[in-house]
N, CA, C and O of each residue as an XYZ file, in Angstrom:
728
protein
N      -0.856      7.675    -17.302
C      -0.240      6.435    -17.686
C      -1.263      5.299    -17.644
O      -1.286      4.534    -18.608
N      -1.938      5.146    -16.835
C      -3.184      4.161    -16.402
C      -4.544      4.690    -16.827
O      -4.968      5.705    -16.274
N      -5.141      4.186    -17.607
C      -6.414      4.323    -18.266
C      -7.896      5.224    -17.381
O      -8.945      5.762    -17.737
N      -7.072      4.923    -15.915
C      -8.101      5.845    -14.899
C      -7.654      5.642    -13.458
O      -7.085      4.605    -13.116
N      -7.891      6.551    -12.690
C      -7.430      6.122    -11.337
C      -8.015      4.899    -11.004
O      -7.170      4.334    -10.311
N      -9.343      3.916    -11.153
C      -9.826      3.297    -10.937
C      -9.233      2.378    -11.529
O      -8.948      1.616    -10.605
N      -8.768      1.835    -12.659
C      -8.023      1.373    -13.240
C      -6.339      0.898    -11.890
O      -5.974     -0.095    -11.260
N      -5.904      2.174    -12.070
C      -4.601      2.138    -10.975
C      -4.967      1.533     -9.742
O      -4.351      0.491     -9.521
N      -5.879      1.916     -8.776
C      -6.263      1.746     -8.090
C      -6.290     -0.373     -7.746
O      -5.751     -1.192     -7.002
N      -7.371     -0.321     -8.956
C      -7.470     -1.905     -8.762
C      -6.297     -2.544     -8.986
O      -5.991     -3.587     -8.407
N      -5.770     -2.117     -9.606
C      -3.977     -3.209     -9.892
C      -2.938     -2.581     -8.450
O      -1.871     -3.099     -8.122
N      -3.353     -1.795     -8.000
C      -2.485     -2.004     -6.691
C      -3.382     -2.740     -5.791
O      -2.672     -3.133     -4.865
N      -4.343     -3.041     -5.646
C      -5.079     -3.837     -4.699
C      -4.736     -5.117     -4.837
O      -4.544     -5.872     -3.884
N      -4.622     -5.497     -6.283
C      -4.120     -6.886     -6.641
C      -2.887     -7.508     -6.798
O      -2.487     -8.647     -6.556
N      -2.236     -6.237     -7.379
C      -0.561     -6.497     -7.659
C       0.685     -6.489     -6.450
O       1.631     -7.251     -6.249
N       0.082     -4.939     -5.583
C       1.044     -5.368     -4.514
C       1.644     -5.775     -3.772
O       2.849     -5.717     -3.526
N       0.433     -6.464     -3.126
C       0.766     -7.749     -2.137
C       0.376     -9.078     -3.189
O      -0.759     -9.250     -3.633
N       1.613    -10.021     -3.504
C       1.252    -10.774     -4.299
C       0.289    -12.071     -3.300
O       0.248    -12.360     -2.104
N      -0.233    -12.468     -4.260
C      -1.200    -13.444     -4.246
C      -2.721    -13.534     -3.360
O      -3.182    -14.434     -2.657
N      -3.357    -11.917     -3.811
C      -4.062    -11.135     -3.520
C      -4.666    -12.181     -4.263
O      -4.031    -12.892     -5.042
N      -6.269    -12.325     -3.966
C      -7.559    -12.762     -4.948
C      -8.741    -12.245     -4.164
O      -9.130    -12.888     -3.188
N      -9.466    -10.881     -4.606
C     -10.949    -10.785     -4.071
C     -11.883    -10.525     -5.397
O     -11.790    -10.357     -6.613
N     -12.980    -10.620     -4.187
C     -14.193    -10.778     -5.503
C     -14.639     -9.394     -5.992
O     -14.384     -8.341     -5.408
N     -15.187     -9.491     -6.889
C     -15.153     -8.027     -7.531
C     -16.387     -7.090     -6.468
O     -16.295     -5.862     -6.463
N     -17.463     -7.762     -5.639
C     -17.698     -6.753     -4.512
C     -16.413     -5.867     -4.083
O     -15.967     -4.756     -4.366
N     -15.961     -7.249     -3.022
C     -14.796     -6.631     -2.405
C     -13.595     -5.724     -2.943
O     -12.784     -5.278     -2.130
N     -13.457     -5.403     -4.521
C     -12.775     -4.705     -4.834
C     -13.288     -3.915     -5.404
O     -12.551     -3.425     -6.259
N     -14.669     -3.331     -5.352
C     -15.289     -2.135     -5.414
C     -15.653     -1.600     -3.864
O     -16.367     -0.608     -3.718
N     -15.316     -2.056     -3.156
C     -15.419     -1.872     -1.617
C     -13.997     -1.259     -1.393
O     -14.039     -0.067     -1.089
N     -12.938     -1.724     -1.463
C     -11.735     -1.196     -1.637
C     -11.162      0.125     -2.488
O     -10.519      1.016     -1.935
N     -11.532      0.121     -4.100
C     -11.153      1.047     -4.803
C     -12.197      2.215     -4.309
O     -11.797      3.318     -3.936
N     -13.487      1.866     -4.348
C     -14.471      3.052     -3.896
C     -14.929      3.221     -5.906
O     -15.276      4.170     -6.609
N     -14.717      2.001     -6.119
C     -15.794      2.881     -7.531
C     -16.984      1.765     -7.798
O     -17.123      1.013     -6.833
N     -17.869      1.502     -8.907
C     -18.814      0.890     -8.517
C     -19.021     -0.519     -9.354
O     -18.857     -0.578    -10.572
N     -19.350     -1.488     -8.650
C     -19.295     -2.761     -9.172
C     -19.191     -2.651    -10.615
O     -18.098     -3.013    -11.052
N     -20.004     -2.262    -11.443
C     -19.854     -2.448    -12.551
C     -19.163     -1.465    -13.422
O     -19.526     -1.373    -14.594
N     -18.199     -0.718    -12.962
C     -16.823      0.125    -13.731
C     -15.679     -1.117    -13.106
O     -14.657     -1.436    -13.715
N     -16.012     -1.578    -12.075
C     -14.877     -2.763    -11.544
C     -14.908     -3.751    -12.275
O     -13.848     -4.168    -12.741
N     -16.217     -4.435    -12.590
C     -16.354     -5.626    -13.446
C     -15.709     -5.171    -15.083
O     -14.979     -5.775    -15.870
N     -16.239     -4.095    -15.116
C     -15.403     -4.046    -16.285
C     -14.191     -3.597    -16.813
O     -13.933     -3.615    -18.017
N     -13.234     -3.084    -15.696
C     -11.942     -2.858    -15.663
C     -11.258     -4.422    -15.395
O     -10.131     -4.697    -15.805
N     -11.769     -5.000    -14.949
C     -11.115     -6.294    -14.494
C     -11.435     -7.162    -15.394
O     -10.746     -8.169    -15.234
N     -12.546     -7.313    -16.748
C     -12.917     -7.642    -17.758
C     -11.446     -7.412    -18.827
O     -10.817     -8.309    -19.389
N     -11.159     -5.825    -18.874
C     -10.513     -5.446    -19.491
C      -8.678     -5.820    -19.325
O      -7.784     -5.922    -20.165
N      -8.705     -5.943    -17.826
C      -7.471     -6.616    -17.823
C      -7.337     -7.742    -17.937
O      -6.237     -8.115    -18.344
N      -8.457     -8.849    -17.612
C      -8.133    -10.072    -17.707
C      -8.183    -10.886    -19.129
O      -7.923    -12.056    -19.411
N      -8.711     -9.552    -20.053
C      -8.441    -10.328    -21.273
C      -6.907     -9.652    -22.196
O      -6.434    -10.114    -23.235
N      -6.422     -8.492    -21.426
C      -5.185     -8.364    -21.601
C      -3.795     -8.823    -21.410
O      -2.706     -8.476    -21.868
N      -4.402    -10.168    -20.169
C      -3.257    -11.107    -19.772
C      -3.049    -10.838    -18.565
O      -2.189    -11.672    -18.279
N      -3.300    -10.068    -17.375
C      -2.792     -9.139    -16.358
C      -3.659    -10.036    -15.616
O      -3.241    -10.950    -14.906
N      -4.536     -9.827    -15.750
C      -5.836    -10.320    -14.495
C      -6.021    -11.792    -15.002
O      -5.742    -12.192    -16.132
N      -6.708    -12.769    -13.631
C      -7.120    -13.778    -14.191
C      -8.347    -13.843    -13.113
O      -8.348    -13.203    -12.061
N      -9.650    -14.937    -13.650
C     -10.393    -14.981    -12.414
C     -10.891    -16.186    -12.761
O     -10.611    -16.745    -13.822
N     -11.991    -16.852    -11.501
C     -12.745    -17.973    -11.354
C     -13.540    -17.481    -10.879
O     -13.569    -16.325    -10.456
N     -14.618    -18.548    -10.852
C     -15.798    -18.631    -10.076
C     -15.931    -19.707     -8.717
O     -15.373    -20.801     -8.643
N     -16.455    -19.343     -8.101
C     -16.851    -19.786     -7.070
C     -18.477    -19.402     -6.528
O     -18.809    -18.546     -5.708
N     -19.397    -20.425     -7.353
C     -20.753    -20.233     -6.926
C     -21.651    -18.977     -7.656
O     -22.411    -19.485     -8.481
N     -21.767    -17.801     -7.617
C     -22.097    -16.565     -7.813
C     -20.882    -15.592     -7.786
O     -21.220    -14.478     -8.185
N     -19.798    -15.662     -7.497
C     -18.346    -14.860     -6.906
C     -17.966    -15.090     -8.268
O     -18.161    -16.031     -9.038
N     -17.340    -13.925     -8.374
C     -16.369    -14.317     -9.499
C     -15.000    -13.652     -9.081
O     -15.081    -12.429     -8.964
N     -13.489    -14.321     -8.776
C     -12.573    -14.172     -7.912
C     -11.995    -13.550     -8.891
O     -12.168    -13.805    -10.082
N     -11.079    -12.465     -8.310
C     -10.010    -11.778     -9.539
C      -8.777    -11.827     -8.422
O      -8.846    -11.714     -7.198
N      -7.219    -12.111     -9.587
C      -6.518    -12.421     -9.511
C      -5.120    -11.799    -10.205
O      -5.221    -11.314    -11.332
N      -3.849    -11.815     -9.549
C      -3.084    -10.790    -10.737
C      -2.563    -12.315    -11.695
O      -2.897    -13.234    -10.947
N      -2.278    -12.591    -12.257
C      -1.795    -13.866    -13.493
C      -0.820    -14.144    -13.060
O      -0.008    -13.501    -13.724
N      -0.181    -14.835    -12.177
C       1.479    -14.896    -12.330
C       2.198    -15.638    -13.534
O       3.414    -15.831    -13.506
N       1.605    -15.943    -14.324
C       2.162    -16.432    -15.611
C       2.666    -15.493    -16.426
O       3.590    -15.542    -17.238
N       1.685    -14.331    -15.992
C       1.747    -13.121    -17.258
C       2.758    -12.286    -16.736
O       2.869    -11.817    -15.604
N       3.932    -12.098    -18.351
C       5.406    -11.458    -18.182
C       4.905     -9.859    -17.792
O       5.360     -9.121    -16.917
N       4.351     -9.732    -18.282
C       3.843     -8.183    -17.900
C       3.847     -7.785    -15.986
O       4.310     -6.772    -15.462
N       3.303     -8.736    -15.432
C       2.686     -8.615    -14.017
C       4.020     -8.146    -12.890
O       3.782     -7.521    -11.857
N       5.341     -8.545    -13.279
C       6.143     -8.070    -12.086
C       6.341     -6.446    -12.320
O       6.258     -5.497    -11.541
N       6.630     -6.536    -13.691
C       7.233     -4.995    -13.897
C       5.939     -4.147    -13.446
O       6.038     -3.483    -12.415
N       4.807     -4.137    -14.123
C       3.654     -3.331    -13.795
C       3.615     -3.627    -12.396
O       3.603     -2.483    -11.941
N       3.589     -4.347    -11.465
C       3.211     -4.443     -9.885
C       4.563     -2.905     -9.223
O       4.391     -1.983     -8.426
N       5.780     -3.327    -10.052
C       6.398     -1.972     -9.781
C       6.010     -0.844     -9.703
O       5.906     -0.145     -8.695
N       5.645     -0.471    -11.353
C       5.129      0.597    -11.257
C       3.875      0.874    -10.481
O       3.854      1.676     -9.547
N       2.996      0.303    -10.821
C       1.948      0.499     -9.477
C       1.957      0.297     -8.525
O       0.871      0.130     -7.971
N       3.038      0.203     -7.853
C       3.733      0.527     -6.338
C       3.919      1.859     -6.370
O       3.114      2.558     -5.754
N       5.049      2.496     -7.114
C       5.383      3.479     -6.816
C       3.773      4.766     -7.131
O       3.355      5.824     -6.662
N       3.487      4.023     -7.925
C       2.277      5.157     -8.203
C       0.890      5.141     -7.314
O       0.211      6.106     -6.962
N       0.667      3.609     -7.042
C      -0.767      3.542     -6.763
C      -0.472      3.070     -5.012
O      -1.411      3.510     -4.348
N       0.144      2.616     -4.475
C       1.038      2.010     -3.200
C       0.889      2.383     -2.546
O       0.194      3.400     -2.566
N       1.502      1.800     -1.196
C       1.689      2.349     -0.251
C       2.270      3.750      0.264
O       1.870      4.640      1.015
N       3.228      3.547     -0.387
C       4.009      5.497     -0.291
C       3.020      6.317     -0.803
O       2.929      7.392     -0.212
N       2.375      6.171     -1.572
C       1.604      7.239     -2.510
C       0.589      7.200     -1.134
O       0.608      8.035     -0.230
N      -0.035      6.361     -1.196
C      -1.193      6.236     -0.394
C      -0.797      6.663      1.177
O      -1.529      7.404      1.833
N      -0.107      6.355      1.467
C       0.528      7.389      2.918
C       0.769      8.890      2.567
O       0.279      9.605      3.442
N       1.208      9.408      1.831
C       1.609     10.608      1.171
C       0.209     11.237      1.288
O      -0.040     12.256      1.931
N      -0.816     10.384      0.472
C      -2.182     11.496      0.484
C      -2.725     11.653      1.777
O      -3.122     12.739      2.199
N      -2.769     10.006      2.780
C      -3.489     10.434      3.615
C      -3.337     11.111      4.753
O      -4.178     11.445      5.587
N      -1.484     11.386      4.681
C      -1.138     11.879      5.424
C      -1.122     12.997      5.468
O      -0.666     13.564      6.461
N      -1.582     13.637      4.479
C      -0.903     15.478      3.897
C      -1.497     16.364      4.942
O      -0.851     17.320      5.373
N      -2.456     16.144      5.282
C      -3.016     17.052      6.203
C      -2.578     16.809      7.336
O      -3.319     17.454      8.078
N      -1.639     16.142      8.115
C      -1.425     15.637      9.565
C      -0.266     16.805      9.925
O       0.917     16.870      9.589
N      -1.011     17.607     10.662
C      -0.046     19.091     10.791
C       0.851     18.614     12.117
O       0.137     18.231     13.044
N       2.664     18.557     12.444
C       3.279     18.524     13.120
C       4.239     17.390     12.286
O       5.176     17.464     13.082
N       4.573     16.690     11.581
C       5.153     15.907     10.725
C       6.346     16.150     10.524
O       6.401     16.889      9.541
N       7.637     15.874     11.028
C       9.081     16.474     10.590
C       9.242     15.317      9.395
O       9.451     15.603      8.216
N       9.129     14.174      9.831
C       9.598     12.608      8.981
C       8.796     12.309      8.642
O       7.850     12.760      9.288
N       8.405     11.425      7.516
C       7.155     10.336      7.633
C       7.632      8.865      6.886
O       7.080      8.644      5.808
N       8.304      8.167      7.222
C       8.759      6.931      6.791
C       8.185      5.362      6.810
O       7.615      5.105      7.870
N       8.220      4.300      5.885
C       7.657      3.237      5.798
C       9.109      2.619      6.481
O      10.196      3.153      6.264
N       8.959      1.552      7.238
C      10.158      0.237      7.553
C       9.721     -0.376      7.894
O       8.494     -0.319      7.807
N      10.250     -1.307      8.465
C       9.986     -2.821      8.675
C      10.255     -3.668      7.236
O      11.201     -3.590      6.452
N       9.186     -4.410      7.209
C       9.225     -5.722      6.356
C       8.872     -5.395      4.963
O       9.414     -5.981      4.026
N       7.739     -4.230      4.748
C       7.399     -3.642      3.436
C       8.668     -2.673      2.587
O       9.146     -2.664      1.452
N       8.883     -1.848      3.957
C      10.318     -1.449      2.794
C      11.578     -2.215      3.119
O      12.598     -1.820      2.554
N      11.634     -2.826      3.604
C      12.689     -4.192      3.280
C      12.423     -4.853      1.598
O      13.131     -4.669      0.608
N      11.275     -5.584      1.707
C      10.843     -5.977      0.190
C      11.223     -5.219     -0.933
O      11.926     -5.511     -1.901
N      10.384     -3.779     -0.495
C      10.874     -2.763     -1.753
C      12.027     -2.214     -1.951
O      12.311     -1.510     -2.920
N      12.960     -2.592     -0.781
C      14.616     -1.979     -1.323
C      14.980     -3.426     -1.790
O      16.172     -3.446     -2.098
N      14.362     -4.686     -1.959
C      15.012     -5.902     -2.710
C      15.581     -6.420     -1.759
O      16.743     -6.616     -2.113
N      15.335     -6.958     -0.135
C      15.508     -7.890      0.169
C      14.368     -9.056      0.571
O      13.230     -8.820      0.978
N      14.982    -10.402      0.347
C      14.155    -11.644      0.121
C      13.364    -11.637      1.129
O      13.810    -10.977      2.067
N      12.455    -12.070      1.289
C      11.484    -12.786      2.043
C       9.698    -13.448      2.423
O       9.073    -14.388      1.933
N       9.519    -12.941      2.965
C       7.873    -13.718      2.710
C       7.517    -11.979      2.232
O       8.179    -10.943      2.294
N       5.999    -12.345      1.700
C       5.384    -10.532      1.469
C       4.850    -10.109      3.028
O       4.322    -10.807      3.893
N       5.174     -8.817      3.019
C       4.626     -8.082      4.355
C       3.427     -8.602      4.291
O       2.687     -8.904      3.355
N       3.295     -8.702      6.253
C       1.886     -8.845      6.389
C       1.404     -6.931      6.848
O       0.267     -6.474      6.966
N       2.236     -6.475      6.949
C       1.501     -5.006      7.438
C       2.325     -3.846      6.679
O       2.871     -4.127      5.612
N       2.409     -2.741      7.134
C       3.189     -1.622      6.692
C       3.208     -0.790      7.963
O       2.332     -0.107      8.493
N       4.689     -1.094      8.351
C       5.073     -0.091      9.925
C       5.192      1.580      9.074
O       5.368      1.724      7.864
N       5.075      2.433      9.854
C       4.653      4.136      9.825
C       5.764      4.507     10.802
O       5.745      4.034     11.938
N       6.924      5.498     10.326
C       7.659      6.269     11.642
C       7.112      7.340     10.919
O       7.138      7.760      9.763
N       6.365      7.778     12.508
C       6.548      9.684     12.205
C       7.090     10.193     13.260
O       6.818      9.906     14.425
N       8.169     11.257     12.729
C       8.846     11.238     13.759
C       7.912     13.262     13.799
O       7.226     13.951     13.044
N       8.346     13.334     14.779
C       7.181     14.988     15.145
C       6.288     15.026     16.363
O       6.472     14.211     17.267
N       5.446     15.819     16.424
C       4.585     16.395     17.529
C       2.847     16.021     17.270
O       2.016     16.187     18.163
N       2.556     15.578     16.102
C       1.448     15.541     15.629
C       0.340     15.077     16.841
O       0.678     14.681     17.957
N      -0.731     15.186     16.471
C      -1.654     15.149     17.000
C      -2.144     13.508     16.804
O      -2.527     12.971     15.764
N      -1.992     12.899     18.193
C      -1.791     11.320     17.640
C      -3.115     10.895     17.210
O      -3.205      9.957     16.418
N      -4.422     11.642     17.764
C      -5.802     10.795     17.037
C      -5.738     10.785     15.686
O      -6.320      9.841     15.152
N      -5.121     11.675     14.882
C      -4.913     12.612     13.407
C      -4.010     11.423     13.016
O      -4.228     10.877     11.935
N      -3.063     11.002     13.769
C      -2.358     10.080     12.689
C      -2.881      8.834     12.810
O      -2.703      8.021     11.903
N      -3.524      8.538     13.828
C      -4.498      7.264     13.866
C      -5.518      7.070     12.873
O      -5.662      6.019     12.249
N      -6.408      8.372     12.701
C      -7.414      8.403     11.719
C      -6.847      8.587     10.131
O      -7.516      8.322      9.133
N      -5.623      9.040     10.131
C      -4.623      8.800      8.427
C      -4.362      7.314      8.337
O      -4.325      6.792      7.223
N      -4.111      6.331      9.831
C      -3.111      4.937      9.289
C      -4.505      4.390      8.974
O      -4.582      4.008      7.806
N      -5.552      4.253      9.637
C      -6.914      3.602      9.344
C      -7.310      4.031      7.879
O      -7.253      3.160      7.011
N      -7.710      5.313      7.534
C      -7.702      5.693      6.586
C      -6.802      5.028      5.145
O      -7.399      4.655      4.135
N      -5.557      4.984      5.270
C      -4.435      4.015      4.673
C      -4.694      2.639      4.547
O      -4.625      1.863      3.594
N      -5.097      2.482      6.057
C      -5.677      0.578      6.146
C      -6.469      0.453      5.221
O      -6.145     -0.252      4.266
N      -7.480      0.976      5.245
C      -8.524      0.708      3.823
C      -8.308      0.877      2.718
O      -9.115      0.300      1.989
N      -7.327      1.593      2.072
C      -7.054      1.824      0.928
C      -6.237      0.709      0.450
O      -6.541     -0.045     -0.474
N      -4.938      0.662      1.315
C      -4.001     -0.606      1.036
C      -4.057     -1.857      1.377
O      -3.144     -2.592      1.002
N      -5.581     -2.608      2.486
C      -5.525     -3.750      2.398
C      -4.409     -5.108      3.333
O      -4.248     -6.319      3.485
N      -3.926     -3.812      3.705
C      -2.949     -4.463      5.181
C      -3.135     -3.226      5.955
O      -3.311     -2.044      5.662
N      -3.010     -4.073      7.318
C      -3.036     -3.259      8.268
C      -1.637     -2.319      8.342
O      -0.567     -2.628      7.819
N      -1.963     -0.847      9.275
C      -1.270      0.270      8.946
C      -0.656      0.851     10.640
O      -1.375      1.471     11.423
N       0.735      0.488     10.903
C       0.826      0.762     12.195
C       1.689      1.810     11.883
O       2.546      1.823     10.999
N       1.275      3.062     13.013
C       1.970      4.151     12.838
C       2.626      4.179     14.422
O       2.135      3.957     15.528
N       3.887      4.538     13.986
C       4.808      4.827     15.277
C       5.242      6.282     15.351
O       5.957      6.799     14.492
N       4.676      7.046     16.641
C       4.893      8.413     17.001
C       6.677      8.063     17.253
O       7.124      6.966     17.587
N       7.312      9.047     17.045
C       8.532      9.596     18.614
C       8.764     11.028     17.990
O       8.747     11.724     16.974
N       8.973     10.959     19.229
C       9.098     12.549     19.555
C      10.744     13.246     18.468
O      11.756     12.546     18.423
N      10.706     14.124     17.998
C      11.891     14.456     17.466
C      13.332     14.651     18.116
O      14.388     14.758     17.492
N      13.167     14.673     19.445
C      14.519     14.746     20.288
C      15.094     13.268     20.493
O      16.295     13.114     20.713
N      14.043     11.976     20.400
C      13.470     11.217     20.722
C      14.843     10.122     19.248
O      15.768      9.367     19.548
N      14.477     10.433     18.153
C      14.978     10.481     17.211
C      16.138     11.136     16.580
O      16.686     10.640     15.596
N      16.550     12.312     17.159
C      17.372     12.531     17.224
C      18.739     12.465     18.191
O      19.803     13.034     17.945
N      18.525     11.864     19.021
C      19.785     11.383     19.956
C      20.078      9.780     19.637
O      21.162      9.256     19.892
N      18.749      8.948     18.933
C      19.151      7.344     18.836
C      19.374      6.855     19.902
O      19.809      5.734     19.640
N      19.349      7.014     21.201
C      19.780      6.165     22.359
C      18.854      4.862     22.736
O      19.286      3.860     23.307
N      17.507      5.064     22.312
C      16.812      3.474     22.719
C      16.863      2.453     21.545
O      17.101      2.758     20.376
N      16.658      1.444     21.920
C      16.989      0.238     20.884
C      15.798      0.540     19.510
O      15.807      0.218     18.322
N      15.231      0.992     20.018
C      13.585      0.808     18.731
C      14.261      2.135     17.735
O      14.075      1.934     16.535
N      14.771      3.031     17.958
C      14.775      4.008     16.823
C      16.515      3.475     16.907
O      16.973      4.344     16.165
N      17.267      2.958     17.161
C      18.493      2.277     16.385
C      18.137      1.435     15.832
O      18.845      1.560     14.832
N      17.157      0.019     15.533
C      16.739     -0.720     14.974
C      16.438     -0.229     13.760
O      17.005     -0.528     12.709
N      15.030      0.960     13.980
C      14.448      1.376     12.645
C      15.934      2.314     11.964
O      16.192      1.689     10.936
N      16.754      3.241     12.061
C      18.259      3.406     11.842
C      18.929      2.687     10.975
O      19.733      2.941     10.079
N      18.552      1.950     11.315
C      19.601      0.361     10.362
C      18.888     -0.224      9.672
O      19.519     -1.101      9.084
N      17.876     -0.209      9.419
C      17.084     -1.108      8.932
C      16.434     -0.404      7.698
O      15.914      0.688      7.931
N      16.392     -0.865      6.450
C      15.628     -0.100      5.248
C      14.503      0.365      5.564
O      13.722     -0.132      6.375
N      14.318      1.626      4.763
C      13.505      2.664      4.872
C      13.295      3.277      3.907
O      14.229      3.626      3.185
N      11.829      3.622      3.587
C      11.297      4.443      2.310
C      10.887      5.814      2.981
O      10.606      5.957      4.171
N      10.901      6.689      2.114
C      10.634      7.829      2.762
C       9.426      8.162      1.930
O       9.190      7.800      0.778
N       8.542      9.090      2.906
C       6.952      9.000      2.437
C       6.865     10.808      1.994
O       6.748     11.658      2.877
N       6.935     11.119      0.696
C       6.739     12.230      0.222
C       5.813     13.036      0.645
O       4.661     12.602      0.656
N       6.183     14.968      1.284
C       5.668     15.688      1.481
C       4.949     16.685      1.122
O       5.441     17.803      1.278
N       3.894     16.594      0.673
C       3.253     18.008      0.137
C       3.484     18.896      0.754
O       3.048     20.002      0.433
């Protein structure tokens, strides 16, 4: 659907969390491809209406357009594709002991459509036995990809399954995305 992962990549760096602006270093530092496939993907969107940028000195800032009608619907889709879920999904695949793996808090609040400021982070329930350095080195892993910080919350599956402390009745009630299993 997207002209290249690198392509995808950069419009979730920019689109998801709105009112994202880095410089095209920093978003070849992020996507992992190289300044100048970035400069010119971001060339390519910003004369498509999507991207916008300035300068500042030697910097040249990139930006998603909020003028441009295109930018909400595409920030959708490159959620679901290029996002956070996706991006938990990969880095999680290998984290052996995993019964659950769910986004809540404030990010999937937003994405089930309720109002408020944009997440500053993305909370992690895993509910299972895993090996907690393993899911530490997946949320870090995640951190870099998505650009907000990545807190992962262990409990134990019995833990989760009885609901008796306030923190897993909270997360219970509270919207929740579920993070696809390979």
């Amino acid at each position: 659907m997207f002209r290249s992962r690198l392509q995808g990549d950069l419009l979730a760096v920019l689109l998801v969390v709105p009112g994202t602006e880095l410089t095209l270093t920093a978003l070849a530092t992020r996507t992992g491809g190289s300044l100048a496939a970035v400069q010119r993907e971001a060339t390519r969107l910003e004369d498509a209406g999507i991207l916008r940028s300035r300068r500042i000195g030697n910097a040249r800032l990139v930006s998603a357009d909020p003028a441009s009608p295109a930018v909400a619907p595409l920030a959708e889709l490159v959620t679901l594709s290029f996002g956070p879920v996706q991006v938990l999904a990969e880095e999680f695949a290998d984290v052996d002991g995993i019964d659950v793996l769910e986004v809540f808090g404030s990010w999937a609040a937003r994405h089930r459509g309720e109002r408020g400021a944009p997440p500053a982070d993305v909370d992690v329930l895993v509910v299972g036995t895993p090996d907690r350095d393993a899911v530490h080195d997946a949320a870090t892993r995640a951190e870099e990809r998505i650009g907000l910080p990545v807190n992962a919350t262990v409990v134990a599956p019995g833990r989760w399954g009885t609901g008796a402390d306030g923190f897993v009745t909270r997360v219970r009630e509270s919207p929740r995305v579920p993070v696809p299993r390979g």
